[in-house]
TORKOL-4160 file (C-alpha; in steps of 0.2 Angstrom, whole numbers, padded with zeros to 4 digits, m for minus):
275
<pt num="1" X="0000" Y="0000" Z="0000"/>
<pt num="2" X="0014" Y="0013" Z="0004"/>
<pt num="3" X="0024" Y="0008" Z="m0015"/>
<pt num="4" X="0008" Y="0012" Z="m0021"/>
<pt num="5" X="0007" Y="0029" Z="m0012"/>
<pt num="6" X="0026" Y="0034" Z="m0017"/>
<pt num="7" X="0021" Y="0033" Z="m0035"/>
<pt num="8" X="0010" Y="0050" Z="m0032"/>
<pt num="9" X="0028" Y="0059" Z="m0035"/>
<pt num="10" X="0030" Y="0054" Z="m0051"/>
<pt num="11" X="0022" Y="0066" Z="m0065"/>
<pt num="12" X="0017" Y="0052" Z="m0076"/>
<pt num="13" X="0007" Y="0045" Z="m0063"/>
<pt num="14" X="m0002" Y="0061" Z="m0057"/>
<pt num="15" X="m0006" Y="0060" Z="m0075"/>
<pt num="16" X="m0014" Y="0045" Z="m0080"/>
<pt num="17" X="m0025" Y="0048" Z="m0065"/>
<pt num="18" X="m0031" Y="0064" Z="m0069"/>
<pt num="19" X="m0033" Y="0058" Z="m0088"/>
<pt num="20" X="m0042" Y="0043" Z="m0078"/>
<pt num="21" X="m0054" Y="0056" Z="m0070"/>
<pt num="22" X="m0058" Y="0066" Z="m0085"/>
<pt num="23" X="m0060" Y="0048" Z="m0096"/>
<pt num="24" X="m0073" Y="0044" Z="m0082"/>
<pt num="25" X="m0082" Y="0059" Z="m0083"/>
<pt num="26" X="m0083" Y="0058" Z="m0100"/>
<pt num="27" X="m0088" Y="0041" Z="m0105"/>
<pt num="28" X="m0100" Y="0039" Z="m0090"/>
<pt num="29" X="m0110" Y="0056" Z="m0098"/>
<pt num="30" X="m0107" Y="0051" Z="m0118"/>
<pt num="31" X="m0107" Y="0031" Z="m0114"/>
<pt num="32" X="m0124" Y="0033" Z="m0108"/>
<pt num="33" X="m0130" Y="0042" Z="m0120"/>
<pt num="34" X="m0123" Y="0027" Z="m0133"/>
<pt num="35" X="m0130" Y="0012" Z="m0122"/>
<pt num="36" X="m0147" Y="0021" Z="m0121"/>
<pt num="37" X="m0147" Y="0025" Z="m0139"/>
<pt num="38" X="m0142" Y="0008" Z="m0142"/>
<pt num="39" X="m0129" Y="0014" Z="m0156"/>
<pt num="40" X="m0114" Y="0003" Z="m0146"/>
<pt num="41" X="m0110" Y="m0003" Z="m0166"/>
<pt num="42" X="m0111" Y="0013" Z="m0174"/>
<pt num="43" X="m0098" Y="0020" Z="m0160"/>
<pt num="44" X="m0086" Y="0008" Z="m0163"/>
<pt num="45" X="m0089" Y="0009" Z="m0183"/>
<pt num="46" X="m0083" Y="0028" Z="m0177"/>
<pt num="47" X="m0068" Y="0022" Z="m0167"/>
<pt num="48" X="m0059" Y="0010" Z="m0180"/>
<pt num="49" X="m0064" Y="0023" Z="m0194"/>
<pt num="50" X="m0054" Y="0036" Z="m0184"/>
<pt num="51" X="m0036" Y="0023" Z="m0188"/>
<pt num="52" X="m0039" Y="0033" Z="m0206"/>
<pt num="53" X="m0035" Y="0049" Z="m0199"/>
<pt num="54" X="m0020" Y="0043" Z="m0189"/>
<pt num="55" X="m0013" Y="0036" Z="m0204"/>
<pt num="56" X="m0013" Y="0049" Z="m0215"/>
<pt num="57" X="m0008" Y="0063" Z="m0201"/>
<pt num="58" X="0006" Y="0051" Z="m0200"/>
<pt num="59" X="0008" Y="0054" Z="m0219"/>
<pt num="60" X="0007" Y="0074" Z="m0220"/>
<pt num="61" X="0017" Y="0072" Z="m0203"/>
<pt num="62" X="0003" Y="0080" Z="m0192"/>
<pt num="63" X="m0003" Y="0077" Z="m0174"/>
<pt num="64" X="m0011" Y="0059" Z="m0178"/>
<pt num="65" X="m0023" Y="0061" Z="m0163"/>
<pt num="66" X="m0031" Y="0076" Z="m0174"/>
<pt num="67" X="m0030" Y="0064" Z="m0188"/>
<pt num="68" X="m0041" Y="0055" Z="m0180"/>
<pt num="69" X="m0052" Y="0068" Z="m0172"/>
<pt num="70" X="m0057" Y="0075" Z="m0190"/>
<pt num="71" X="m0058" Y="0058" Z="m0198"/>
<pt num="72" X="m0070" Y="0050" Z="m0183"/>
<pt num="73" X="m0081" Y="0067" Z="m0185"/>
<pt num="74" X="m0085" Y="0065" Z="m0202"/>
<pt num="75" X="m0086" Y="0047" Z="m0199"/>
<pt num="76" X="m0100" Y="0049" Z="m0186"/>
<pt num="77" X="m0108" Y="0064" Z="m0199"/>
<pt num="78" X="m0106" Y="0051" Z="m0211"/>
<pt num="79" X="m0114" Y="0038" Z="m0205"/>
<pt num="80" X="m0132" Y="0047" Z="m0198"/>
<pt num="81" X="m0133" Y="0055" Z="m0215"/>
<pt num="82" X="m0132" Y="0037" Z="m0225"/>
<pt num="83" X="m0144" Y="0032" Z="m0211"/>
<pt num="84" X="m0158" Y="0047" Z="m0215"/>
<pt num="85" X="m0154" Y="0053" Z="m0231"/>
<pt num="86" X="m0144" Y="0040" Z="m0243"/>
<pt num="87" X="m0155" Y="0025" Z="m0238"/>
<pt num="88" X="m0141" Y="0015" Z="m0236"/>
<pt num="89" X="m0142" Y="0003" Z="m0220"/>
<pt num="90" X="m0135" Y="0008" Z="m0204"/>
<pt num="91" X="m0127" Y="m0008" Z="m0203"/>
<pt num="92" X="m0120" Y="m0005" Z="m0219"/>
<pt num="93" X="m0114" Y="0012" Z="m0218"/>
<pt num="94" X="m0106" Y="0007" Z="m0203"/>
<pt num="95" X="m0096" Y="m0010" Z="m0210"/>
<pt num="96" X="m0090" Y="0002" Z="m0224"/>
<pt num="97" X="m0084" Y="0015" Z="m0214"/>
<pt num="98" X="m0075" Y="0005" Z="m0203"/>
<pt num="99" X="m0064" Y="m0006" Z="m0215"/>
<pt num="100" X="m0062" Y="0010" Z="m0227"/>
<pt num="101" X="m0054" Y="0020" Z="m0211"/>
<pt num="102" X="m0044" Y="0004" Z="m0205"/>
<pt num="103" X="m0037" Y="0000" Z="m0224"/>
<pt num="104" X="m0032" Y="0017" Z="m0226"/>
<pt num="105" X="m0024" Y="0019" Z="m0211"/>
<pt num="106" X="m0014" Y="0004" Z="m0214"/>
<pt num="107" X="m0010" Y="0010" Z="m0232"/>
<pt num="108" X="m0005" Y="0028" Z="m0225"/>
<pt num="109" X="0007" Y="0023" Z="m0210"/>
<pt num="110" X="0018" Y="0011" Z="m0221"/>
<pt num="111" X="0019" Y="0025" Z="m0235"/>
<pt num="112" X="0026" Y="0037" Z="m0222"/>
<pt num="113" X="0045" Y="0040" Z="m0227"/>
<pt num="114" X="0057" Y="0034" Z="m0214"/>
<pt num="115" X="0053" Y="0022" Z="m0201"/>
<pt num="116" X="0036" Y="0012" Z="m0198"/>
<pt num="117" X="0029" Y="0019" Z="m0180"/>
<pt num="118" X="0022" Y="0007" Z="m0168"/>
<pt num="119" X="0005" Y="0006" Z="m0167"/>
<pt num="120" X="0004" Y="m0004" Z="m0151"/>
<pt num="121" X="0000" Y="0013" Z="m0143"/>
<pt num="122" X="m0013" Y="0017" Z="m0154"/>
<pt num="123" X="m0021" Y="0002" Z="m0153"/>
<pt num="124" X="m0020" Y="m0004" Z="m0136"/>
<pt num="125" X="m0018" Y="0014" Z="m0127"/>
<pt num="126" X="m0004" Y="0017" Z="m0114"/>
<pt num="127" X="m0014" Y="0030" Z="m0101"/>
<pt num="128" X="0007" Y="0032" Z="m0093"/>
<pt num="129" X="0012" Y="0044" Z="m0107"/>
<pt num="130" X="m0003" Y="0056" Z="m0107"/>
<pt num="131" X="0005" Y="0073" Z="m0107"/>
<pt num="132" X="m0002" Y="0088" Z="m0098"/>
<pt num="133" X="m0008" Y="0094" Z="m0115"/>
<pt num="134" X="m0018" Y="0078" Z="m0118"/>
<pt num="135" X="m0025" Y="0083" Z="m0099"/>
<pt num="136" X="m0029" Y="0102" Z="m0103"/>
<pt num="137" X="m0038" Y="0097" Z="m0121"/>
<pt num="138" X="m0047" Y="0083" Z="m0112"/>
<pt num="139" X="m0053" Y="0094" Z="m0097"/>
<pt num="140" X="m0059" Y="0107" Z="m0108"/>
<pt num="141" X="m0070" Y="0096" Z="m0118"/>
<pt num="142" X="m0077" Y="0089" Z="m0104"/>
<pt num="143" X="m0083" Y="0104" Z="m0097"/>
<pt num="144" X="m0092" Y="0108" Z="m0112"/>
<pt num="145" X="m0100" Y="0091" Z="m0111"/>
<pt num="146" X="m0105" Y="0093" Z="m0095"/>
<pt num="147" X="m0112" Y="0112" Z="m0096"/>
<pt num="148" X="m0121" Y="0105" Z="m0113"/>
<pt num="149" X="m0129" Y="0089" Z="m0103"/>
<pt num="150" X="m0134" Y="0100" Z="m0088"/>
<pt num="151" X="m0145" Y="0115" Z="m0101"/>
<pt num="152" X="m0150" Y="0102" Z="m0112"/>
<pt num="153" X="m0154" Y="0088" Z="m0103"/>
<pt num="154" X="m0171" Y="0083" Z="m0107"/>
<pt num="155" X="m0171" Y="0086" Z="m0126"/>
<pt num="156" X="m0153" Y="0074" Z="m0125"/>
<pt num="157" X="m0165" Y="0060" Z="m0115"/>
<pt num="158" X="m0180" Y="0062" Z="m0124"/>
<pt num="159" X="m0168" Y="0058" Z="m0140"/>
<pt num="160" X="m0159" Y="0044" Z="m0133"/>
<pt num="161" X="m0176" Y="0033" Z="m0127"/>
<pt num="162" X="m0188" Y="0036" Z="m0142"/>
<pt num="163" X="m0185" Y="0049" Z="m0156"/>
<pt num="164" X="m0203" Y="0048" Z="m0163"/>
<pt num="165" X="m0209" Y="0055" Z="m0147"/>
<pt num="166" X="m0194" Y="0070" Z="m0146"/>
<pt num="167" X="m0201" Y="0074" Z="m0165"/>
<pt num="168" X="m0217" Y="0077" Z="m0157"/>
<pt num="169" X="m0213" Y="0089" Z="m0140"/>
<pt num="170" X="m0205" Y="0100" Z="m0156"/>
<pt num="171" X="m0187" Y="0096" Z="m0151"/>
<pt num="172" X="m0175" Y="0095" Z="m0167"/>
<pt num="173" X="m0169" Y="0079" Z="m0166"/>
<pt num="174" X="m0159" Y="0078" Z="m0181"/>
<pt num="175" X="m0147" Y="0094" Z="m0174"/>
<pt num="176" X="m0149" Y="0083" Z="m0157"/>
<pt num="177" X="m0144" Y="0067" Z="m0167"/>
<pt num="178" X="m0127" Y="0077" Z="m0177"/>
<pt num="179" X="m0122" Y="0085" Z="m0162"/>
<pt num="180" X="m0122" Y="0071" Z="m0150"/>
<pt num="181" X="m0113" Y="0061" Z="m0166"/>
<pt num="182" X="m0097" Y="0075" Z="m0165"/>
<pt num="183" X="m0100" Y="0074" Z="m0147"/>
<pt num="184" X="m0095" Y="0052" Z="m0148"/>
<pt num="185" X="m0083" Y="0054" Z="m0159"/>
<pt num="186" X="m0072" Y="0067" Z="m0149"/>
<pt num="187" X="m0075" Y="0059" Z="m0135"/>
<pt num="188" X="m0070" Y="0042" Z="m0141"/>
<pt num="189" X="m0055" Y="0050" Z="m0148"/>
<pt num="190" X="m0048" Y="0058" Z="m0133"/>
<pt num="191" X="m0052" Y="0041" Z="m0125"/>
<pt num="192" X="m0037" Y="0032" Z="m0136"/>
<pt num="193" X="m0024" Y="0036" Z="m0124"/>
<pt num="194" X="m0033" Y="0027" Z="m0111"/>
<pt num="195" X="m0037" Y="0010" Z="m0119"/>
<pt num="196" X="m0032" Y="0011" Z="m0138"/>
<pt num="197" X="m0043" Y="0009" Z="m0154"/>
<pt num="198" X="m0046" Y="m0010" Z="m0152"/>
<pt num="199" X="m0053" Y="m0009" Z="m0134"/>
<pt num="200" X="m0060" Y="0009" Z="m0130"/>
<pt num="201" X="m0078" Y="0006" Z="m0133"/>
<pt num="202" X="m0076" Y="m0004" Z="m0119"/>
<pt num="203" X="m0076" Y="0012" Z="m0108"/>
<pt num="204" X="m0090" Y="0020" Z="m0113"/>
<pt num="205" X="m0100" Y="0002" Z="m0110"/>
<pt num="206" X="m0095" Y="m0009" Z="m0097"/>
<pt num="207" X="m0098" Y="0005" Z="m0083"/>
<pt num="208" X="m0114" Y="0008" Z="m0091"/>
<pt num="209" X="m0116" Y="m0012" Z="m0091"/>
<pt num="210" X="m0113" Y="m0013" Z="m0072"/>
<pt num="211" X="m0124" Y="0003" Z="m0067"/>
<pt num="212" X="m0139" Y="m0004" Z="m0077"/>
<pt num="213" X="m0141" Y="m0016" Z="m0065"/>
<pt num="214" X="m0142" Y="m0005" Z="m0050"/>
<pt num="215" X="m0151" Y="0006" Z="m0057"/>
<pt num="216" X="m0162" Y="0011" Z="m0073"/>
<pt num="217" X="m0162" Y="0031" Z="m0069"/>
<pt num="218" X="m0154" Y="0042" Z="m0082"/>
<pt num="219" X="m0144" Y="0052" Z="m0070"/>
<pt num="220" X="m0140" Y="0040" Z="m0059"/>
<pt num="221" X="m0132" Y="0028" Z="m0073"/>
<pt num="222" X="m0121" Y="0043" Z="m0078"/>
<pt num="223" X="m0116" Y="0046" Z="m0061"/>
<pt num="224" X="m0112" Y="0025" Z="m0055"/>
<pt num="225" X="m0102" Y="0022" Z="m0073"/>
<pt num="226" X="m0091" Y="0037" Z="m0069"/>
<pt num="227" X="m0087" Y="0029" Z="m0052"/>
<pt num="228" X="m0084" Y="0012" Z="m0062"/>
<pt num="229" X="m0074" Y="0019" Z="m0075"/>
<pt num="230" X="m0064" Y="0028" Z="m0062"/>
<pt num="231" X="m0062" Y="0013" Z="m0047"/>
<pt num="232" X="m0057" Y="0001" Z="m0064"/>
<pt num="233" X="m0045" Y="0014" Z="m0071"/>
<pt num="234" X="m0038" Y="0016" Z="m0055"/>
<pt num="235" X="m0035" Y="m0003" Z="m0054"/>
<pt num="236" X="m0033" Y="m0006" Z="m0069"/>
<pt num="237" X="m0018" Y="0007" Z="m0069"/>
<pt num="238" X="m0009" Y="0000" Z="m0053"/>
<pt num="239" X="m0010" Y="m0017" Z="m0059"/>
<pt num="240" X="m0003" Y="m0012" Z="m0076"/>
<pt num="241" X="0011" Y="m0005" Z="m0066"/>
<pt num="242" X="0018" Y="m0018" Z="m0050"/>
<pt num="243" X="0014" Y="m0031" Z="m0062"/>
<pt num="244" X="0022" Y="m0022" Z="m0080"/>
<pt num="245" X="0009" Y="m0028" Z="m0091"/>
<pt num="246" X="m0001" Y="m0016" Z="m0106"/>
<pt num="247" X="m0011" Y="m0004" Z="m0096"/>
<pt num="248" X="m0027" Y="m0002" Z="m0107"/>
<pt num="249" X="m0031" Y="m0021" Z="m0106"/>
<pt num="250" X="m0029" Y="m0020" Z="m0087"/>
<pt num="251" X="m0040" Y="m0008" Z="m0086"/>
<pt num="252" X="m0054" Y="m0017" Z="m0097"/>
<pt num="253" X="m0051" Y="m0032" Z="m0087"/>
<pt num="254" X="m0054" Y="m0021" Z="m0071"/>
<pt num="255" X="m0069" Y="m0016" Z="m0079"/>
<pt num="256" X="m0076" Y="m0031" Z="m0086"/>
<pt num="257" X="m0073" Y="m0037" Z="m0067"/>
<pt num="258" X="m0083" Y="m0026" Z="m0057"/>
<pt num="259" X="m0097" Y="m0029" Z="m0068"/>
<pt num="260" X="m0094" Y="m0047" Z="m0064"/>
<pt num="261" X="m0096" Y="m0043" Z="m0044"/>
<pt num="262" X="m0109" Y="m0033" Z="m0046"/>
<pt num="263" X="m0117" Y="m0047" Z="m0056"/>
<pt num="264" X="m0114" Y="m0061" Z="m0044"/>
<pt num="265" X="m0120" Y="m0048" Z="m0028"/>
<pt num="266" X="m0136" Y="m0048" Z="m0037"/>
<pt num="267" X="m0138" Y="m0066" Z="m0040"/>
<pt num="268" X="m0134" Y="m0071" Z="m0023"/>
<pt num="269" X="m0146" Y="m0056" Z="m0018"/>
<pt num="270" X="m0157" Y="m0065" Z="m0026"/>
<pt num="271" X="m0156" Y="m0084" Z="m0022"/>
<pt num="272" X="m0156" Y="m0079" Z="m0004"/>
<pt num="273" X="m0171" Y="m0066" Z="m0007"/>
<pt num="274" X="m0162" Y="m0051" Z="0003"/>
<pt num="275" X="m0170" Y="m0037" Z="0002"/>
């Protein structure tokens, strides 16, 4: 307990915590949002599309995490407009977008000149070498997340449960439905860090997974997965470190098993007939 204590000195520590903290905040607010909606496929159509914009940021020798920002954006734009305007199939839309941003990603990275960069980080996130910049870009976008959850709460709600009825209270669900989209897609993108392209979805899921069976309220699933997400990056990050072993999947696993707890609680809950 005290070694873990001592590693509150380090920068890069202090670090990943904070960036832990933000991550929470924002997955538990935007991951509801997805679970309710049920567009979990759609958002990670929007994460492996955003390996396109790293790639070619690679290419031009840009900042590939704002390859990826812009590249997921239109992505997510992308996808609602085939959904309500081209007539193509969500499902479709989405299986195109996904291998067409993974293919050229792939194609872009090994025509860079000079070496190939690894793209374990990428893909599998390393939440120990968030910089502070990566912390100030995060914390700003989450306040603007939350300040636009608290005024537009119940138009955001109405959107995510039924549609058909937001149409009728007058709400326009399609600026709802583009704006949360952008929302997703920066979100997920400042996520990366955390847990990588293969396994940050996970983040803005498996908290929601675990509150949903404490509780159905809207608010209250936003405020028990930022808990989760937090208390499993939080382990997640401690194990990754005494133990020397890829942080992001640590952190899923940490994830993955306090929904397990909380599962068997229940079903013991249950058996026994505890009130």
């Amino acid at each position: 307990m005290l070694e873990f204590f001592e590693l509150f000195q380090y920068k890069f520590f202090t670090n990943a915590l904070l960036a832990g903290l933000l991550t929470s905040i924002l997955a538990g607010i935007i991951g509801t949002y997805i679970v309710s909606r049920r567009i979990v496929f759609i958002s990670g159509g929007i994460t492996h599309a955003s390996f396109g914009g790293i790639g070619i940021a690679y290419f031009l020798g840009l900042n590939p995490f704002l390859g990826a920002a812009v590249f997921a954006v239109f992505s997510a734009l992308g996808i609602e407009w085939s959904a309500q305007k081209a007539k193509v199939r969500e499902d479709s839309a989405i299986a195109i977008l996904w291998s067409l941003g993974m293919a050229i990603g792939i194609i872009f990275v090994f025509m860079t000149p000079g070496y190939t960069p690894n793209l374990m980080g990428f893909l599998f996130g390393n939440i120990l070498t968030v910089t502070t910049t990566d912390i100030i870009v995060t914390a700003i976008f989450a306040l603007i997340i939350i300040a636009a959850n608290i005024l537009f709460f119940r138009p955001i709600l109405y959107t995510a449960f039924d549609e058909n009825y937001a149409s009728t209270t007058g709400l326009n669900v399609k600026l709802i439905k583009y704006s949360m989209a952008v929302a997703v897609a920066l979100a997920i993108v400042l996520s990366i860090r955390i847990a990588g392209i293969i396994l940050v979805l996970s983040l803005f899921t498996i908290p929601q997974a675990a509150s949903m069976l404490i509780t159905k309220d809207y608010k209250k699933i936003i405020f028990w997965s930022i808990l989760f997400g937090f208390i499993g990056i939080i382990a997640g990050l401690s194990a990754s470190y005494f133990m020397d072993i890829p942080s992001g999947a640590t952190i899923i696993f940490a994830l993955i098993s306090i929904w397990i707890m909380i599962r068997a609680v229940i079903f013991i809950k249950d058996k026994l007939n505890l009130k």
